[in-house]
Phi, psi and omega in degrees: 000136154312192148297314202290328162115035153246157172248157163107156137253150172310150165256001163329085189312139169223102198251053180317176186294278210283353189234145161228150204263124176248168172185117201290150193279138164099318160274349157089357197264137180304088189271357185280156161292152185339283184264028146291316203299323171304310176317313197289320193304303180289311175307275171001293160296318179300287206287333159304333211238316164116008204211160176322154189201109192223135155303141175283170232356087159244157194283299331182129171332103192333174158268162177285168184284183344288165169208174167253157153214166193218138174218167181287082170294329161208137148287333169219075144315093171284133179252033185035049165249185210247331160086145171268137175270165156206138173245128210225038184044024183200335168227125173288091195279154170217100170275130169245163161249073173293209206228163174216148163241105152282162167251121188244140194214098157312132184215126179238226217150075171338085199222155157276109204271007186194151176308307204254003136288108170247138180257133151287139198259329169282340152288325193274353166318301193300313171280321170304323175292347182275286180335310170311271198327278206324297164342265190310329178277313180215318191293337151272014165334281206286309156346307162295338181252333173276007196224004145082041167211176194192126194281114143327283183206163206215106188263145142013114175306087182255181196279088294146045174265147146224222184224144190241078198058255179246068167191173187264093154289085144002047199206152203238172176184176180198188176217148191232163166220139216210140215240132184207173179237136177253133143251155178216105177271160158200137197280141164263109206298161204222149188239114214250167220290134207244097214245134179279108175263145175256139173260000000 
C-alpha cells in the first residue's frame, strides 16, 4: 500500500518530450526504464511547482531562483520477495517491486526582484519545499502514478542553507521513497520439434 492507501500503478499518461509511458499489451507489466519514469516524475514536479527541477552536482550553470535541484540516493531497495514470472514462449520476465530514495532540495536567494519589490530567500525556500512535500503527500497523486511510482515514505523537511561566497543560499529539502516496478529478461532455450528415425 501507498500513502494514499492504494495498491497498484496508475495508467494515466503524462508524456514529456523524452519519456514516453508505455505498457506491454494485455499483461500490465510496466515496460519504460528506470529512467524514464523518472524523467516523466521530474516533468511533473517541474510543471507542479512552475520553476526548474534539476539534477545535482552538474557542470552547467545554476537556474536563477528558485529552483529544485534533486539527486538519487539509492536506486534499487530490495525488498526480498522472489518476484512473478511469465514466460512468453521465448523469454523468460521476472517483476519485483524494489524501493528507490530521492532528495529534493528547494533553493532560494535574498534578492530584489524589482526597485520596489524584496524576496526572502528563506521564504520563499521554505515554501516551495512545503509545496514539493504537498506534490508527494496528495497533490501529485495521479501524476506520481502515470509516471509509474507510488510514495512509500515522506521524510521530514530540513534546513540545507549554506553560505555561497557572499550570500546565504537558501534551502530546504527532504527525501522520499517511491516503489516502481522492475522487469528483467533472459532469453530461454527451447526444445525443438525432435524426429526419431527407427531403424
Amino acid at each position: 500500500y501507498d500513502l494514499y492507501g492504494h495498491t497498484g500503478i496508475g495508467t494515466q499518461q503524462y508524456p514529456p518530450d523524452e519519456a514516453v509511458h508505455r505498457r506491454s499489451k494485455g499483461e500490465g507489466w510496466s515496460t519504460e526504464s528506470l529512467v524514464q519514469k523518472r524523467n516523466m516524475l521530474v516533468a511533473a514536479l517541474s510543471q507542479y511547482l512552475g520553476c526548474p527541477v534539476v539534477l545535482s552536482d552538474q557542470t552547467q550553470p545554476e537556474p536563477e531562483a528558485p529552483f529544485v535541484y534533486y539527486s538519487i540516493l539509492t536506486d534499487m531497495q530490495p525488498t526480498g520477495e522472489m518476484g512473478a514470472y511469465r514466460f512468453d514462449g521465448v523469454q523468460e520476465h521476472r517483476r519485483v517491486n524494489p524501493t528507490m530514495t530521492l532528495s529534493f532540495t528547494a533553493v532560494s536567494w535574498s534578492r530584489w526582484q524589482d526597485e520596489n519589490t524584496y524576496i526572502q530567500g528563506e521564504d520563499e525556500a521554505m515554501e516551495l519545499c512545503e509545496r514539493m512535500q504537498g506534490f508527494f503527500l496528495h497533490s501529485g497523486k495521479d501524476e506520481i502514478h502515470a509516471a509509474g511510482f507510488v510514495v512509500v515514505d515522506l521524510s521530514d523537511s530540513g534546513n540545507r542553507s549554506f553560505l555561497e561566497v557572499d550570500q546565504m543560499a537558501r534551502q530546504y529539502g527532504f527525501d522520499v521513497q517511491l516503489r516502481y516496478c522492475r522487469v528483467d529478461s533472459r532469453t530461454v532455450g527451447e526444445i525443438k520439434t525432435v524426429v526419431i528415425k527407427k531403424e
